[in-house]
PyMOL commands that place a pseudoatom at each C-alpha (Angstrom):
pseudoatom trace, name=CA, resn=UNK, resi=1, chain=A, elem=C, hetatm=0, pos=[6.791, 21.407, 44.016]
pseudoatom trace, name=CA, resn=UNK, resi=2, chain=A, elem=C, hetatm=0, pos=[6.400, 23.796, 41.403]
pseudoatom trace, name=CA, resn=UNK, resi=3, chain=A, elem=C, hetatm=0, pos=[9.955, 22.401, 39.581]
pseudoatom trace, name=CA, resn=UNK, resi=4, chain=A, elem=C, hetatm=0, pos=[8.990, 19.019, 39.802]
pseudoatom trace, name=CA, resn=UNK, resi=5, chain=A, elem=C, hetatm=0, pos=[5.414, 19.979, 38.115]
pseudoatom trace, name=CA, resn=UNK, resi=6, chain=A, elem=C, hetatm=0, pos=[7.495, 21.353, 35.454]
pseudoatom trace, name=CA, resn=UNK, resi=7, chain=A, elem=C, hetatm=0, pos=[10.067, 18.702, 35.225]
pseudoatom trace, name=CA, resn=UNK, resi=8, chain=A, elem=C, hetatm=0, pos=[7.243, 16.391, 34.895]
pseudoatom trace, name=CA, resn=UNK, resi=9, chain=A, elem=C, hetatm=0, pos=[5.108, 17.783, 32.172]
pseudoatom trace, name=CA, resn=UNK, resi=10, chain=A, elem=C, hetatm=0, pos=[8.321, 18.575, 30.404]
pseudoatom trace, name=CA, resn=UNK, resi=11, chain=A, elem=C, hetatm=0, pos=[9.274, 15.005, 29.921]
pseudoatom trace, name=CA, resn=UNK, resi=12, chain=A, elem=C, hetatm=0, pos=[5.434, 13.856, 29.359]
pseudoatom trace, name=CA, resn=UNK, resi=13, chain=A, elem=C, hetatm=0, pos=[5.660, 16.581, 26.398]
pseudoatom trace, name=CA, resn=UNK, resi=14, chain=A, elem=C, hetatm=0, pos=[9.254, 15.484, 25.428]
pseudoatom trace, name=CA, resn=UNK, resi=15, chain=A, elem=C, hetatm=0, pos=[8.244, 11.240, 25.675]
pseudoatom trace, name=CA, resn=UNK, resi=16, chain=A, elem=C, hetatm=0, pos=[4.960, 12.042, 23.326]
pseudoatom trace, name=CA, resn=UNK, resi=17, chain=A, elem=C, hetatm=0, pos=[7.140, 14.511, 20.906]
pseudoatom trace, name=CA, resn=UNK, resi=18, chain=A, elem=C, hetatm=0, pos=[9.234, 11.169, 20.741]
pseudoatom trace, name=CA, resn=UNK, resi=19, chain=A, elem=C, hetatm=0, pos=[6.300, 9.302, 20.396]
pseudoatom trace, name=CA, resn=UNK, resi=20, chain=A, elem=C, hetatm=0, pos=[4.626, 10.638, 18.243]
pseudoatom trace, name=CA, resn=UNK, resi=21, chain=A, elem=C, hetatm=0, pos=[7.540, 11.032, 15.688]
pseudoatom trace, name=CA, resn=UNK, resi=22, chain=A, elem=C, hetatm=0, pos=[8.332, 7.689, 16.076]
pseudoatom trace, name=CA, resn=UNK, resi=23, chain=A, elem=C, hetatm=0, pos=[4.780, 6.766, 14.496]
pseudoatom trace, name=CA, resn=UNK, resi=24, chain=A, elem=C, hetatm=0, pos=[4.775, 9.065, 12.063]
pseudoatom trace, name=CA, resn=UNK, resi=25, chain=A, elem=C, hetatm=0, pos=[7.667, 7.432, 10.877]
pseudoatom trace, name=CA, resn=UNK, resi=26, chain=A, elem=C, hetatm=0, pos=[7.084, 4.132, 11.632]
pseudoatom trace, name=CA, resn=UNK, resi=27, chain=A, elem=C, hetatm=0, pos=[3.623, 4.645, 8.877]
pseudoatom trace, name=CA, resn=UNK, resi=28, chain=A, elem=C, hetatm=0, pos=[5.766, 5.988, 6.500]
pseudoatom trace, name=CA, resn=UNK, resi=29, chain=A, elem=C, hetatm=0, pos=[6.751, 2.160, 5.235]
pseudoatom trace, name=CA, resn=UNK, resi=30, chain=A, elem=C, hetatm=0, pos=[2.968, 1.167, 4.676]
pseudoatom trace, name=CA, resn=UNK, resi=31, chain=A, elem=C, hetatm=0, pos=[2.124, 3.975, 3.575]
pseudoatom trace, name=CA, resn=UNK, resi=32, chain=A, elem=C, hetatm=0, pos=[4.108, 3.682, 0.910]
pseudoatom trace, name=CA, resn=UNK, resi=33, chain=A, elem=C, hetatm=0, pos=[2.982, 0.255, -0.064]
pseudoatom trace, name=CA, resn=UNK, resi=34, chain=A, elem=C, hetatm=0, pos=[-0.353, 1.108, 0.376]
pseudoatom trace, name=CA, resn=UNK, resi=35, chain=A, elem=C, hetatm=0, pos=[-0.106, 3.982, -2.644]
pseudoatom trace, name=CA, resn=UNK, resi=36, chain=A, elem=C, hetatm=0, pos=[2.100, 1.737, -4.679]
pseudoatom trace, name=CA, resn=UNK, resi=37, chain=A, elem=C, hetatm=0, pos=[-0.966, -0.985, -3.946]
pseudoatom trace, name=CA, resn=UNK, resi=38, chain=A, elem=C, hetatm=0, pos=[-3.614, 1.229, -4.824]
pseudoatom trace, name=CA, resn=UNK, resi=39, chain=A, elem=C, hetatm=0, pos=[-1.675, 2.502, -7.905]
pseudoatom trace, name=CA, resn=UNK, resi=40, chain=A, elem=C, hetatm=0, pos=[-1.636, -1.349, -8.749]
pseudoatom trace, name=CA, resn=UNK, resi=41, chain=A, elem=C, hetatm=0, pos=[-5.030, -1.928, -8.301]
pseudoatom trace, name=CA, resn=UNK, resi=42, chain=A, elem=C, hetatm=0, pos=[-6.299, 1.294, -10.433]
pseudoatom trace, name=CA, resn=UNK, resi=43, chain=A, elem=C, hetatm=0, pos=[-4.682, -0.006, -13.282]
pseudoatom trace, name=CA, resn=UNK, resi=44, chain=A, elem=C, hetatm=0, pos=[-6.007, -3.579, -12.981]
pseudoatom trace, name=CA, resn=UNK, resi=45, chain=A, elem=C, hetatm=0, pos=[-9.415, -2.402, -12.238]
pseudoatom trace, name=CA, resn=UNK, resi=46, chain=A, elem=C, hetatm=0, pos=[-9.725, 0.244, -15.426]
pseudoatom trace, name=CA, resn=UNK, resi=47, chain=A, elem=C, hetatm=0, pos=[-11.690, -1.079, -17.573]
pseudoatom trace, name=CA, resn=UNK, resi=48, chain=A, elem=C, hetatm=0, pos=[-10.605, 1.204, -20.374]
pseudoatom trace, name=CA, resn=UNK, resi=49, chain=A, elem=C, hetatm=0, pos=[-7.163, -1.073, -19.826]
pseudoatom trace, name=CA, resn=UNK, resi=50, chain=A, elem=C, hetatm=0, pos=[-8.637, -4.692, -19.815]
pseudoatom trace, name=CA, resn=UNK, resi=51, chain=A, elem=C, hetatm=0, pos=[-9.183, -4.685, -23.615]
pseudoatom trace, name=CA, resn=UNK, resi=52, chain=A, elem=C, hetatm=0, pos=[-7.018, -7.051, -24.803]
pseudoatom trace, name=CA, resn=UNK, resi=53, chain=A, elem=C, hetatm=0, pos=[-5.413, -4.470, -27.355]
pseudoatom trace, name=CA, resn=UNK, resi=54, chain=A, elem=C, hetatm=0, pos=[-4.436, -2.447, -24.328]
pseudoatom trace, name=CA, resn=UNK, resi=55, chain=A, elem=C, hetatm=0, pos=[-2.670, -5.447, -22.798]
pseudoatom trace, name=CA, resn=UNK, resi=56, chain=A, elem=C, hetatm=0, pos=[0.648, -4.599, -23.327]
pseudoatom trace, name=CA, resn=UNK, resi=57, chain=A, elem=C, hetatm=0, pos=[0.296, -0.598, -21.748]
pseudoatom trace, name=CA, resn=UNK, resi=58, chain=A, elem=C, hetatm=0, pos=[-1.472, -2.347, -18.703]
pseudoatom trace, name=CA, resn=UNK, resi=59, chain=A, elem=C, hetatm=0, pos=[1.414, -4.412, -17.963]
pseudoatom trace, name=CA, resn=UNK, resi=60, chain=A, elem=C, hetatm=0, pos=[4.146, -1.368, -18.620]
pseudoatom trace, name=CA, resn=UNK, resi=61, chain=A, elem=C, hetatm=0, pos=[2.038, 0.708, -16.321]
pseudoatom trace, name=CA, resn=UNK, resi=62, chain=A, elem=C, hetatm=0, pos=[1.830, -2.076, -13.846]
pseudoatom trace, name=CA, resn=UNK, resi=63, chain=A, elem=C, hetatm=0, pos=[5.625, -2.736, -14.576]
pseudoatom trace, name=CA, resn=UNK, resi=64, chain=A, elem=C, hetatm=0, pos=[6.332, 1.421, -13.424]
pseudoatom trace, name=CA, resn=UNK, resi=65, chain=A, elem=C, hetatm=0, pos=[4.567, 1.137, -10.778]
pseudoatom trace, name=CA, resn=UNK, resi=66, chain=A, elem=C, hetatm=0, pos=[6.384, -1.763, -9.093]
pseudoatom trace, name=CA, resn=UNK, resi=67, chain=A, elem=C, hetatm=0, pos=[9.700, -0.155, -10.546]
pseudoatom trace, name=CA, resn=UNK, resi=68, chain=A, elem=C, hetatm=0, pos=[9.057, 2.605, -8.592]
pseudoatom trace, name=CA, resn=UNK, resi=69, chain=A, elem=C, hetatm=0, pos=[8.349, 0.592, -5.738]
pseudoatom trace, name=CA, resn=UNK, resi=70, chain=A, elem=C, hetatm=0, pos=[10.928, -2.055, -5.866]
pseudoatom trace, name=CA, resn=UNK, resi=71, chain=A, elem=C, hetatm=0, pos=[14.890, -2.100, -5.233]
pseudoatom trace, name=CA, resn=UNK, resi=72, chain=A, elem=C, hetatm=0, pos=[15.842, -4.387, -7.953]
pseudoatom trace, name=CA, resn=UNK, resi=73, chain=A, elem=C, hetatm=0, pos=[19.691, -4.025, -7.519]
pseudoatom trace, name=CA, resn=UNK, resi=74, chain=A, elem=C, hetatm=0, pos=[18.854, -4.688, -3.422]
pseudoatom trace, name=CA, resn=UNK, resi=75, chain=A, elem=C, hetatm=0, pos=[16.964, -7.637, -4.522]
pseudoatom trace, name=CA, resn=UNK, resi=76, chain=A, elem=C, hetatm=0, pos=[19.322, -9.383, -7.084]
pseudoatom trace, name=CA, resn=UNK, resi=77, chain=A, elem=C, hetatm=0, pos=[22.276, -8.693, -4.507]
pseudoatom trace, name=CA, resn=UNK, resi=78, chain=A, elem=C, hetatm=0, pos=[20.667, -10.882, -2.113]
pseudoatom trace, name=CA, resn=UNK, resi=79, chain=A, elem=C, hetatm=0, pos=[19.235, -13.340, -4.269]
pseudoatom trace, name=CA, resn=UNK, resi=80, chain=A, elem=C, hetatm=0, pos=[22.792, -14.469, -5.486]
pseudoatom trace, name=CA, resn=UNK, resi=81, chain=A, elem=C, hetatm=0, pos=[24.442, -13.811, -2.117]
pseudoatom trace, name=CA, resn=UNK, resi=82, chain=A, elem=C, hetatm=0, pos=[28.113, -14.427, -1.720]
pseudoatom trace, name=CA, resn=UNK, resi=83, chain=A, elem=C, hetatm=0, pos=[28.275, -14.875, -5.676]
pseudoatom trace, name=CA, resn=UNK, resi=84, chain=A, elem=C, hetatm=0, pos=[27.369, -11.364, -6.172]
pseudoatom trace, name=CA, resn=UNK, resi=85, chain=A, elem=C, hetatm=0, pos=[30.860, -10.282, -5.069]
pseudoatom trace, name=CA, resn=UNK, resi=86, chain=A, elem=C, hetatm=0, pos=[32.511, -12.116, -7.620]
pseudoatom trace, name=CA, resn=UNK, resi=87, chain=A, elem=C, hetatm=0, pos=[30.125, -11.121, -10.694]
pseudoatom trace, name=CA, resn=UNK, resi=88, chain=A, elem=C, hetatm=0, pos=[31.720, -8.238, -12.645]
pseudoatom trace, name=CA, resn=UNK, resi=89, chain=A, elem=C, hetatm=0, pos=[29.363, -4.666, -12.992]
pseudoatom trace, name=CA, resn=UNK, resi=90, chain=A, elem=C, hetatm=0, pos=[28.472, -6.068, -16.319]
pseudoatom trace, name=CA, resn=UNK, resi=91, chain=A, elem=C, hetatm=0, pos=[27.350, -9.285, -15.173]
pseudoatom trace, name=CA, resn=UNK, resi=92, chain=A, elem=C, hetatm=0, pos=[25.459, -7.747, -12.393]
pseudoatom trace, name=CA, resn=UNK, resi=93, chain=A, elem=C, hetatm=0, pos=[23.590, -5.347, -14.736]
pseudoatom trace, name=CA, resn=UNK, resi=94, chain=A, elem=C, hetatm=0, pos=[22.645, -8.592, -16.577]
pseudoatom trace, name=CA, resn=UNK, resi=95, chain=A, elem=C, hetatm=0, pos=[21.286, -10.338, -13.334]
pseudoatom trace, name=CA, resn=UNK, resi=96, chain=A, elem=C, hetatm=0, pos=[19.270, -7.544, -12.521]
pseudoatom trace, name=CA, resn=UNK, resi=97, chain=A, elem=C, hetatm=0, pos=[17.804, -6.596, -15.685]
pseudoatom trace, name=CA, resn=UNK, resi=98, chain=A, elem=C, hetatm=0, pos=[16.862, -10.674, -16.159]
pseudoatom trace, name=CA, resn=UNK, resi=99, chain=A, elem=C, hetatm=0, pos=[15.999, -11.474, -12.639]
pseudoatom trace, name=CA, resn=UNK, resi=100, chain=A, elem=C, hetatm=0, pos=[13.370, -8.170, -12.793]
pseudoatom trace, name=CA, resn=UNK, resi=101, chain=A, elem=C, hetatm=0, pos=[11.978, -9.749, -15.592]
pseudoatom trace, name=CA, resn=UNK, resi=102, chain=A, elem=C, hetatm=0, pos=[11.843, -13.298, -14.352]
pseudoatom trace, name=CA, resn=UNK, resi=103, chain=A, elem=C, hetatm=0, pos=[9.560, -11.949, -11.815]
pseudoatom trace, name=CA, resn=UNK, resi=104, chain=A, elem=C, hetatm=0, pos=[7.779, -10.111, -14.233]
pseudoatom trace, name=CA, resn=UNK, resi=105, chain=A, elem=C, hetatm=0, pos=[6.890, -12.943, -16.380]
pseudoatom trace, name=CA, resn=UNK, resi=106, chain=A, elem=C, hetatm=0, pos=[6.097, -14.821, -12.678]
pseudoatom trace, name=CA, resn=UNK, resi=107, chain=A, elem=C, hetatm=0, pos=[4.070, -13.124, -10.991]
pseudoatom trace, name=CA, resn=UNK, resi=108, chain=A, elem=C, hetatm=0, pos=[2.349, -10.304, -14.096]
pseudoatom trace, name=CA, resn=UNK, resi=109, chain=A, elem=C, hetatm=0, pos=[-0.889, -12.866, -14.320]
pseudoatom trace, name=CA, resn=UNK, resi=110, chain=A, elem=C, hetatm=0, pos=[-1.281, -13.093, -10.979]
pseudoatom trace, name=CA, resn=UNK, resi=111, chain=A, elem=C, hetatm=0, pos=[-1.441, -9.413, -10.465]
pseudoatom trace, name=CA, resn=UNK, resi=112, chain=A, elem=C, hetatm=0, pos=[-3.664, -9.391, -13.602]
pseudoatom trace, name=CA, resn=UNK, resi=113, chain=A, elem=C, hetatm=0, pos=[-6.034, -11.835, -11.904]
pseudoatom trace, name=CA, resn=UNK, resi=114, chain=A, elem=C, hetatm=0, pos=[-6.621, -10.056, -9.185]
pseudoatom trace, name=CA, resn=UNK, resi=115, chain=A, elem=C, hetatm=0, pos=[-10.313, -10.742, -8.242]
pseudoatom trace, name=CA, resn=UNK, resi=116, chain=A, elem=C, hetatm=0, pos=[-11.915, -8.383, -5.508]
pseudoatom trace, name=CA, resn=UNK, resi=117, chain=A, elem=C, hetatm=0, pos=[-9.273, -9.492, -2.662]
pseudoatom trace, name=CA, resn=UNK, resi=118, chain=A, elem=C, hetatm=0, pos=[-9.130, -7.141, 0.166]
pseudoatom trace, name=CA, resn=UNK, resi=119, chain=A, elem=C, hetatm=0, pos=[-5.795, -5.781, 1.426]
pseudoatom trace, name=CA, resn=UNK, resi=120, chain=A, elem=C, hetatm=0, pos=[-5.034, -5.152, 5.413]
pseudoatom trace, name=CA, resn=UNK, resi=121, chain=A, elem=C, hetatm=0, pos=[-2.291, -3.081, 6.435]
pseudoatom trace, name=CA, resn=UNK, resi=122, chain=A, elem=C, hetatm=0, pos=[-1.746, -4.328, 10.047]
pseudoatom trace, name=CA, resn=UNK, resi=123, chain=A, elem=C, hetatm=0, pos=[1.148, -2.766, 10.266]
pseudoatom trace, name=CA, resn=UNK, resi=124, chain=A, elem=C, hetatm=0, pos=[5.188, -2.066, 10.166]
pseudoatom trace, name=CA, resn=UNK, resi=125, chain=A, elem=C, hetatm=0, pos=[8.602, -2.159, 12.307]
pseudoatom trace, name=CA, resn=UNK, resi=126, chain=A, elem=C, hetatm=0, pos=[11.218, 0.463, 11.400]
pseudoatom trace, name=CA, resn=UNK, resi=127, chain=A, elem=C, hetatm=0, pos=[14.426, -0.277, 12.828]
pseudoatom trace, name=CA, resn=UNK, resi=128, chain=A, elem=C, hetatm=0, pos=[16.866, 2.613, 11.205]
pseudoatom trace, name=CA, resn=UNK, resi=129, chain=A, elem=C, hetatm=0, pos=[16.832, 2.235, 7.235]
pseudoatom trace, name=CA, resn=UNK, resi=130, chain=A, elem=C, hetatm=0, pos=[14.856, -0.825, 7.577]
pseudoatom trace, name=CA, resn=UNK, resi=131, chain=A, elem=C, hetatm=0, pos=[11.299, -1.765, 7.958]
pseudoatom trace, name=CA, resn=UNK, resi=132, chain=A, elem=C, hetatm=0, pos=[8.800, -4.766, 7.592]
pseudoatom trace, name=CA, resn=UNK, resi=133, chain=A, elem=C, hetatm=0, pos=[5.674, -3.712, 6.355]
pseudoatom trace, name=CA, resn=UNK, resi=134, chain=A, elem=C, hetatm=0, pos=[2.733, -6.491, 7.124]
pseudoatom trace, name=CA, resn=UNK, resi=135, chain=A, elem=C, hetatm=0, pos=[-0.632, -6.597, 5.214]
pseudoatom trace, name=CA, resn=UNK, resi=136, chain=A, elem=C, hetatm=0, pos=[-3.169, -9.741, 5.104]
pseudoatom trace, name=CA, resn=UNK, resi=137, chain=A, elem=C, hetatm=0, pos=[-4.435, -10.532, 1.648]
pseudoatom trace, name=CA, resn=UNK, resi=138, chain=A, elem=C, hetatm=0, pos=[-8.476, -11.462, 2.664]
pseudoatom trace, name=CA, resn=UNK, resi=139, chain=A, elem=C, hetatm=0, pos=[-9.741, -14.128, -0.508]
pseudoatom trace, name=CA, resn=UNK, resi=140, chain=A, elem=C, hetatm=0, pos=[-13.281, -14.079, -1.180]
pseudoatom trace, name=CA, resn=UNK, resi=141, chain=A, elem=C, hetatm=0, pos=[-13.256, -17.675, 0.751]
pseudoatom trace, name=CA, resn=UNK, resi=142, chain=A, elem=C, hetatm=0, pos=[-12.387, -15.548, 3.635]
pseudoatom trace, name=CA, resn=UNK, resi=143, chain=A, elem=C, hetatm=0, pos=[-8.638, -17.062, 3.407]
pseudoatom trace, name=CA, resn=UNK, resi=144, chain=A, elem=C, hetatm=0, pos=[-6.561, -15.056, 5.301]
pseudoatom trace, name=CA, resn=UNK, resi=145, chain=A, elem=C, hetatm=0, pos=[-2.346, -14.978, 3.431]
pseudoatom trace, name=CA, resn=UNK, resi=146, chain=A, elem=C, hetatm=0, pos=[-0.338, -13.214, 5.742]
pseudoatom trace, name=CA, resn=UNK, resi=147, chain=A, elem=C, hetatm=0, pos=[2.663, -10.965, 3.432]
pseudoatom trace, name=CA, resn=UNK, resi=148, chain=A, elem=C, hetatm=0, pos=[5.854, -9.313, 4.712]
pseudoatom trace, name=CA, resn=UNK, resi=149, chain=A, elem=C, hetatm=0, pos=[7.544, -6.496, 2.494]
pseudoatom trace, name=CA, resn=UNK, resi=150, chain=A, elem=C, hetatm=0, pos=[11.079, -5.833, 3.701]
pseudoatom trace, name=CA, resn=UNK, resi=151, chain=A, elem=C, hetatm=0, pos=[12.169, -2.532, 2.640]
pseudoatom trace, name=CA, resn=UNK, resi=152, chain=A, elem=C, hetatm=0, pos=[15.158, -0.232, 2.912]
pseudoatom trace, name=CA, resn=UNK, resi=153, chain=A, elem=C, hetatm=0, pos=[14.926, 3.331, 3.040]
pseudoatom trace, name=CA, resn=UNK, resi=154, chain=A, elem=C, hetatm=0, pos=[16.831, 5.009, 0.085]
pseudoatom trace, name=CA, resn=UNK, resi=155, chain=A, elem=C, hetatm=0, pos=[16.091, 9.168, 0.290]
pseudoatom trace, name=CA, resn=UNK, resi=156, chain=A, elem=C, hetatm=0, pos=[12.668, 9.760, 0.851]
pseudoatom trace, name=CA, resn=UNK, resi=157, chain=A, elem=C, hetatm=0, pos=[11.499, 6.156, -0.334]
pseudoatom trace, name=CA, resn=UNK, resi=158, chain=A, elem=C, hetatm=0, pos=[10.893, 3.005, 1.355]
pseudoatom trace, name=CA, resn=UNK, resi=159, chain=A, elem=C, hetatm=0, pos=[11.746, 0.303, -1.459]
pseudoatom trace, name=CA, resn=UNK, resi=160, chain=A, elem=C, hetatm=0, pos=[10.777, -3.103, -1.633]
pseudoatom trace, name=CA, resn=UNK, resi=161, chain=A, elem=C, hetatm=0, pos=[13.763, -5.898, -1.654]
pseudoatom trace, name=CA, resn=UNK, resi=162, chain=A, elem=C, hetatm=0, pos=[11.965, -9.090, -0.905]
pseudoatom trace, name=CA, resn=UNK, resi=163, chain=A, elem=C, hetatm=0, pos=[8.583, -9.981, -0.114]
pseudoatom trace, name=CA, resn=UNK, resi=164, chain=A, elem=C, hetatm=0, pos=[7.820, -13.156, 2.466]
pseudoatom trace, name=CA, resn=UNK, resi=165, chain=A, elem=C, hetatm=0, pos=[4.264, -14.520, 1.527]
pseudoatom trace, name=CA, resn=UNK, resi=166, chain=A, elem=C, hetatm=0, pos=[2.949, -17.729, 3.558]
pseudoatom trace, name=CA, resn=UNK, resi=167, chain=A, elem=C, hetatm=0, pos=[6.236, -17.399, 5.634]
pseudoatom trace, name=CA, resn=UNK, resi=168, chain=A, elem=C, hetatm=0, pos=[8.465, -18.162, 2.030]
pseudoatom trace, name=CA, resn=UNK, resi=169, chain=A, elem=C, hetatm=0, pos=[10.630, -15.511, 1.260]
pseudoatom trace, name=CA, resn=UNK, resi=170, chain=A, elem=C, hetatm=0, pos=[10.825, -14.714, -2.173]
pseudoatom trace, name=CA, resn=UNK, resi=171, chain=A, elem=C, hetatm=0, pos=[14.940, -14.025, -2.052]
pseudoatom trace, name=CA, resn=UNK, resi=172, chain=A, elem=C, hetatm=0, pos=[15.637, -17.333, -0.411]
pseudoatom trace, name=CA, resn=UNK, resi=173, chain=A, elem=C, hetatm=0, pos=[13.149, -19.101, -2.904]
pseudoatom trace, name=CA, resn=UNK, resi=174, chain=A, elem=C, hetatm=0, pos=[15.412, -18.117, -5.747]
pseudoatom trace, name=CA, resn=UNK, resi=175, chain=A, elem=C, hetatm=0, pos=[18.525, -18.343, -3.490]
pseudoatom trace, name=CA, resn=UNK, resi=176, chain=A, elem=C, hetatm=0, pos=[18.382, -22.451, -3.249]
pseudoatom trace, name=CA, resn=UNK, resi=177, chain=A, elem=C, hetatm=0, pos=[17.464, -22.915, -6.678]
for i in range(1, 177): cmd.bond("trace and resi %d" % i, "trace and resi %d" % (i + 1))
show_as sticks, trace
zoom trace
């Protein structure tokens, strides 16, 4: 009786050890994009940076932050798909360099604009190196836009390599055009 006492609260300790690593890491992902987020938001909010003469550090800082945040080469590689084998290093420097800043020039005044939204983090999947992170963008109209970051883990960071918002991915946007 005494064994199987044991035996029992050794694998309740052992399932929660499991447990509760597995959440730990399984946070890790949205955490992540919830300091890159705030980061974000910081810099849009100062209002030492809204002058327009300061214009053009707000948008590098902006820019770092989402470097440091986002897989470019991941993202590019995907975007072109089976071409991306048959571009040369050079070519794929090229594509990454000008598809970074295609998005840059996108999506910089939206990020600019950014009006008092509220940001959810519901949540995220981990499944080895990769994750979904899900957050819900709340409007002031109480419009709810549901956003999925995909993310690989490289080191110690979860990076960014395409981002699903309204259930369009942003790699297969640019993939069929």
């Amino acid at each position: 009786m005494n064994k199987t006492r044991s035996a029992v609260l050794l694998a309740v300790v052992v399932s929660f050890l499991l447990v509760s690593t597995g959440l730990a890491r399984a946070g890790e992902p949205t955490d992540q994009i919830k300091e890159t987020t705030d980061k974000i938001l910081n810099i849009v909010k100062d209002p030492a940076l809204k002058v327009p003469e300061r214009e053009p550090e707000r948008r590098r800082l902006i820019r770092q932050a989402v470097d440091e945040r986002f897989d470019w080469e991941e993202m590019a590689k995907r975007t072109l798909a089976r071409h991306w084998r048959k571009r040369t290093v050079k070519e794929k420097k090229e594509f990454i360099n000008l598809f970074a800043k295609l998005l840059e020039r996108t999506y910089m005044d939206k990020v600019e604009g950014y009006s008092g939204e509220k940001v959810v983090y519901v949540g995220d999947r981990v499944e080895g190196k990769y994750a979904v992170v899900k957050i819900k963008i709340l409007t002031p109209q109480d419009t709810e836009i549901p956003v999925f970051y995909r993310m690989k883990k490289k080191g110690d960071k979860w990076l960014v390599y395409d981002i699903s918002i309204e259930g369009v991915s942003l790699i297969n946007n640019y993939r069929t055009q």
